[in-house]
Every structure is written in C-alpha cells, then in structure tokens.
C-alpha positions as a printed NumPy array, in Angstrom:
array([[18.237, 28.832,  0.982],
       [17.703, 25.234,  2.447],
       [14.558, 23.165,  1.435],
       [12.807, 21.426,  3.569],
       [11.024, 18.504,  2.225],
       [ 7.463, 17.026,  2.611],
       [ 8.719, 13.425,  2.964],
       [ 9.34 , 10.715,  5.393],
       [12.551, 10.219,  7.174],
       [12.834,  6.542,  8.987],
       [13.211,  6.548, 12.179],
       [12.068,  9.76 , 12.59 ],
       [13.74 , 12.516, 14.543],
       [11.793, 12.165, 17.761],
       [12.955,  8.212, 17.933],
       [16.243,  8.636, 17.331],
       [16.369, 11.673, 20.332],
       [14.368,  9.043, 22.249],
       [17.325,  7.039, 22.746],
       [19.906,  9.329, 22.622],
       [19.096, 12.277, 25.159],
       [19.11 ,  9.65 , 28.286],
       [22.537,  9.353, 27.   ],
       [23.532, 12.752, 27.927],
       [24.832, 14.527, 30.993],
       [22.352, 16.917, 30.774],
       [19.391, 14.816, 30.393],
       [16.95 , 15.303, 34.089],
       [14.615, 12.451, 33.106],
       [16.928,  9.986, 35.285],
       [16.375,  6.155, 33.759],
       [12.542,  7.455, 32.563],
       [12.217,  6.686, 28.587],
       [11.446, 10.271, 27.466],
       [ 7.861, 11.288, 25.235],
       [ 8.971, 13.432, 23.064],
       [ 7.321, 15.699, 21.004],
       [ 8.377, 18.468, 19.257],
       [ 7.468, 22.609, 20.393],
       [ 9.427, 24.892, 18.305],
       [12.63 , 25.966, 17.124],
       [14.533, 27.901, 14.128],
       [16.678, 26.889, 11.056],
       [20.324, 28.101,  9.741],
       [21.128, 27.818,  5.78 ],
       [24.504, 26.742,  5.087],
       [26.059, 28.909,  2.665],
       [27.44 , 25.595,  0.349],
       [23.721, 23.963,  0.598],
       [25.654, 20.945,  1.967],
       [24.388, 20.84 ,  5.869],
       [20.772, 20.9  ,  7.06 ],
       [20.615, 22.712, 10.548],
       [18.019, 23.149, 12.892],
       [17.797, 24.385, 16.121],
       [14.798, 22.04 , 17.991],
       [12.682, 22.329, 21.252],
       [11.581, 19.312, 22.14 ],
       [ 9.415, 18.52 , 25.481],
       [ 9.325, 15.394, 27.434],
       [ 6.497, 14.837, 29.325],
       [ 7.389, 11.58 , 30.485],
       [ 8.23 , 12.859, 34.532],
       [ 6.167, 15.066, 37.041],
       [ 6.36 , 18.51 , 34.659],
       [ 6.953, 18.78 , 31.279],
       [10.779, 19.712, 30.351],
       [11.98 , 21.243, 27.512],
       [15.323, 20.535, 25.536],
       [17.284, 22.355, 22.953],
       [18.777, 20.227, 20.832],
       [20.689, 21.526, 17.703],
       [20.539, 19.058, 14.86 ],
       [22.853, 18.921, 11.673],
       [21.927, 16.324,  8.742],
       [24.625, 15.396,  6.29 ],
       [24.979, 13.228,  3.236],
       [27.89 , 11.367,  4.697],
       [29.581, 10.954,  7.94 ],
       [31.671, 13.993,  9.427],
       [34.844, 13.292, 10.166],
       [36.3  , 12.584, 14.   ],
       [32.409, 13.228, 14.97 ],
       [31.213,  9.515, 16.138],
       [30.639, 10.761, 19.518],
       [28.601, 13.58 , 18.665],
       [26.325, 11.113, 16.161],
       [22.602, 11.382, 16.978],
       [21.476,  8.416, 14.722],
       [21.486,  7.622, 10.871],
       [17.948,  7.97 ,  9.166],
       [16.594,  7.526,  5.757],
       [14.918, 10.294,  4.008],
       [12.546,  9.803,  1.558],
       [14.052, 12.569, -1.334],
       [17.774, 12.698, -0.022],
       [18.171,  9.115,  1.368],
       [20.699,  8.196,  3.83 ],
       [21.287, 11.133,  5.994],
       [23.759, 11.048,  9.3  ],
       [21.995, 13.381, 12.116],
       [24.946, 14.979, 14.611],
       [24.445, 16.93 , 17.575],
       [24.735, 20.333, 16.17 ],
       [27.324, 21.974, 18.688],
       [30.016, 19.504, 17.533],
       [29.251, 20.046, 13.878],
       [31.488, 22.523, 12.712],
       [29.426, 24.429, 10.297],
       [26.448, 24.139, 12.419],
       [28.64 , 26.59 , 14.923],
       [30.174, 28.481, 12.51 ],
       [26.64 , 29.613, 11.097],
       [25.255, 30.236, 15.067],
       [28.548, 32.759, 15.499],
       [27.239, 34.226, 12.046],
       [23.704, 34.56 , 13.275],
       [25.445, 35.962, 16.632],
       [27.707, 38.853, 14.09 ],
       [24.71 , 39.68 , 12.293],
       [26.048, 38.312,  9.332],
       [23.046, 35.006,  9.333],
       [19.243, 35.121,  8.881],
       [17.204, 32.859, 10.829],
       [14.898, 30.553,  9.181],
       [11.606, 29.086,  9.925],
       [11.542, 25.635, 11.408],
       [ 9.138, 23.944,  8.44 ],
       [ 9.149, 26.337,  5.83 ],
       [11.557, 26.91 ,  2.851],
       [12.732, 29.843,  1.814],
       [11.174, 31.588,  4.754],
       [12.79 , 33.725,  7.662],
       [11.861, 33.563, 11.004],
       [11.739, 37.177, 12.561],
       [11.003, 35.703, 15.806],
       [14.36 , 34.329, 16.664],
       [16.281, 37.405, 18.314],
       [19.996, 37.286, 18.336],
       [22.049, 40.388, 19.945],
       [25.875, 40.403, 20.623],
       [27.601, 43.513, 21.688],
       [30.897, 42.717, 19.76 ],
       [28.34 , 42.055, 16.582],
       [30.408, 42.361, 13.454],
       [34.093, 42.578, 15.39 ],
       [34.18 , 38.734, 15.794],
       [36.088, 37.469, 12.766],
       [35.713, 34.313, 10.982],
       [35.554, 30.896, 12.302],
       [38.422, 28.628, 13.034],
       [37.842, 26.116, 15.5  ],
       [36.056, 25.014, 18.363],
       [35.507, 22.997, 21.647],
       [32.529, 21.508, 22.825],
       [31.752, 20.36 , 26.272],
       [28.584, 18.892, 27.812],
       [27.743, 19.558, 31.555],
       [24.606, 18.883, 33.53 ],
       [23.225, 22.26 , 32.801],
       [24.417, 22.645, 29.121],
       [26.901, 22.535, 26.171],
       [29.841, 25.034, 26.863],
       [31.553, 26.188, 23.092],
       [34.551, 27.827, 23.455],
       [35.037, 29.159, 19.718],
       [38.152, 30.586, 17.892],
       [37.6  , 32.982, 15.578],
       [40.577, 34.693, 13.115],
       [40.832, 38.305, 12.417],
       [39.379, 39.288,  9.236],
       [42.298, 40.42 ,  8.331],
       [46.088, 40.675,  9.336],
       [46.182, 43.104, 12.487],
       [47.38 , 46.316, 11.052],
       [47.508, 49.164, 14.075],
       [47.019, 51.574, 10.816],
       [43.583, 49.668,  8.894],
       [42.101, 49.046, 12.979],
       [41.578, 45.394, 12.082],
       [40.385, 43.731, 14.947],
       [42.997, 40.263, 16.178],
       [41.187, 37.041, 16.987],
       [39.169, 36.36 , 19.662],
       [37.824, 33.188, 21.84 ],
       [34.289, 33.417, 22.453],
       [32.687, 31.343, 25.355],
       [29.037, 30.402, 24.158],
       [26.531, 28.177, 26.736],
       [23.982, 26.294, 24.504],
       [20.888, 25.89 , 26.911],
       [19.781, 22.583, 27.31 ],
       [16.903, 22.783, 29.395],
       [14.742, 25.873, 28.21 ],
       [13.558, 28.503, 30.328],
       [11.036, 30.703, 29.281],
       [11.882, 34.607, 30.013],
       [ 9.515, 34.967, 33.073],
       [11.432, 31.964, 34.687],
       [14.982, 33.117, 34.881],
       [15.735, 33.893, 38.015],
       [16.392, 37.227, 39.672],
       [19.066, 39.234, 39.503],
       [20.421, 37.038, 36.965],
       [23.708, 38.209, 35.05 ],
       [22.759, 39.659, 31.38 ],
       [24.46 , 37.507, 29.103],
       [27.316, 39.492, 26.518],
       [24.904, 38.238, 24.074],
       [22.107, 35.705, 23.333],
       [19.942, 34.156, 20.783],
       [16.588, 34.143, 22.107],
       [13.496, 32.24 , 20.215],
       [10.038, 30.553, 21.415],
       [ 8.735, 27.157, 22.041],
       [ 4.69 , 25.167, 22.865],
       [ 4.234, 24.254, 26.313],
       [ 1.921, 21.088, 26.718],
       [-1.359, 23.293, 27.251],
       [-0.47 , 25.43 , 24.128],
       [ 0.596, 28.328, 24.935],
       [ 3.872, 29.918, 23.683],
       [ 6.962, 31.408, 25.746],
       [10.147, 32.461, 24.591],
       [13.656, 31.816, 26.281],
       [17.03 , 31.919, 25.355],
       [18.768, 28.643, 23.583],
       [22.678, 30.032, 23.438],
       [24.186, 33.142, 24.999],
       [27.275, 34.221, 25.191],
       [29.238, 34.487, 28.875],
       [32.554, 35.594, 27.514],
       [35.086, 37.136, 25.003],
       [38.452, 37.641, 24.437],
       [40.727, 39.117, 22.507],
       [44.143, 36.798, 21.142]])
C-alpha cells in the first residue's frame, strides 16, 4: 500500500491548484484568484507502487459562497508521456524529491485504478494515512465485476465536469461456450463542482453507478456527494 509521508513538498498542492483551476473550463470563480483550502477526499494504491493518487476536495471561498472542487491528483517520479496538457505543476518533496503532479483523469493509471474501485476489484484509502482504508468512500456499479480490464481512454473537460469515455478488453477471448463477457466503453462524469446528497436536484436520473465520498464545508460540518458516476455502458 502507498505511504504517505510527513514531509514538505514545495510549492505545495494548494499553490500549484491556485493557478491552475482558473485555467479550466470548469472553474466558476470567473478572473477571482481562488483560496483554497483543502476538505476531504480518498486515496487509490497503484498496484506497481509507482503512482501516488488522490482524489481531493478542495473549497474556494474566494466568491459569494464557498465552492467545492474535485480534483484528482496523480504524482510521478518523472514526466508521463503525451500528458503536458494535463500537468498540474512540478513540486519538490522532501523524501521523494522532484515529483510531476497531473490531473488525475488524464493519467492513465489513475483511471484504470477508479474503474477498479468501480468493479470492486480496488480498496479505497484514507486521504493522510498509510496503510489505512477508508470505508467511507462508497462505490456501486451494476455491471461490477463484468467490466474487463483497462485499455484506453478519453478525457474531456466541460463547464460542468470531466467526461471519460473508457475502453475496457474482455477478460478473456469471447467464447459463447466459457460466457466471457466482450469489451465494453464505459462513459464516466468526474464531478467537478461537488454537491452534497441533499442538494441534487429532484427527480434527478440515478446514475448506472457512482463513487460517492464526503467533504468540510467552511463552518465544519461534513456532507457527502458523489465525485464520478457512471452515465453509460456498452458492450463492443
């Protein structure tokens, strides 16, 4: 399991989102520099120990109301390939030293562990502790276990979110006899802007599936909303 380590990391992970999220399509703070601070969120181990993940609420309360982003991170020890676009900042870290931060839902493993989580197949971990699961974080997917493996992915950033359409393969060769399941294309919307539970609107759609954690408001209190769900799947 990942370790996260009691050290410093220069500039920190709140000043390198301060420049960044104005950047983005989704961003509703308009030309308003952003105070940030962070409320909550979840970790995902990568099974080769290679790429830190995290999956982080942060609130600015820079406008009239406090808003709330979801913003998945990966750190690597070197740059991922074809990624510029997707790169957050560079930081150094005080054990592992130069570290490149990417928007998560570009990163490749970072998605490939969120489908896992999604199949059943990951275990969410808490935000600042190591070697510690975070029972809080809810995922449910209908098609849970039926999805097949990762094998690619497109991301693309609206004013309301991140749309991931993901490929998966079969887990095996389609066989009418052995009922292995073909590929499918999954159709994920990473949140953006959190909304607790008690603010979705009515009559909403229920998502195919979702992965549903909490975050701090401002005044301290805690709500829970849904950072990714899933609006679609198909069979190749």
């Amino acid at each position: 399991m990942a370790v996260v380590h009691r050290t410093t990391l220069t500039p920190t992970k709140l000043e390198l989102l301060g420049s960044w999220l104005p950047t983005r399509p989704w961003f509703r703070g308009g030309e308003r520099v952003p105070e940030l601070s962070r409320d909550g969120g979840f970790r995902l181990d990568d099974p080769r120990g290679e790429v830190g993940m995290e999956f982080m609420a942060v609130t600015d309360v820079s406008g009239d109301r406090p808003l709330t982003y979801h913003v998945p991170l990966s750190y690597r020890g070197a740059p991922l390939d074809g990624a510029d676009d997707a790169l957050v900042g560079t930081s150094e870290h005080g054990v592992l030293g130069r570290r490149w931060i990417y928007d998560g839902v570009h990163d490749p493993v970072l998605v490939a562990q969120l489908l896992a989580l999604l199949d059943g197949a990951a275990e969410p971990q808490a935000q600042s502790l190591s070697d510690t699961p975070d029972p809080s974080v809810v995922s449910h997917f209908a098609a849970a276990g039926r999805t097949g493996a990762f094998a690619s992915l497109t991301a693309s950033d609206g004013p309301d979110g991140t749309d991931l359409l993901v490929r998966t393969a079969p887990a095996g060769a389609p066989d009418a006899a052995s009922g292995d399941e073909p590929g499918r294309l999954l159709t994920l919307r990473v949140n953006r802007t959190l909304l607790a539970d008690q603010d979705t609107p009515a009559g909403a759609p229920e998502p195919l599936g979702h992965v549903t954690a909490g975050w701090s408001l401002p005044d301290g209190t805690t709500v829970r909303g849904r950072y990714v769900v899933v609006s679609g799947v198909a069979a190749e």
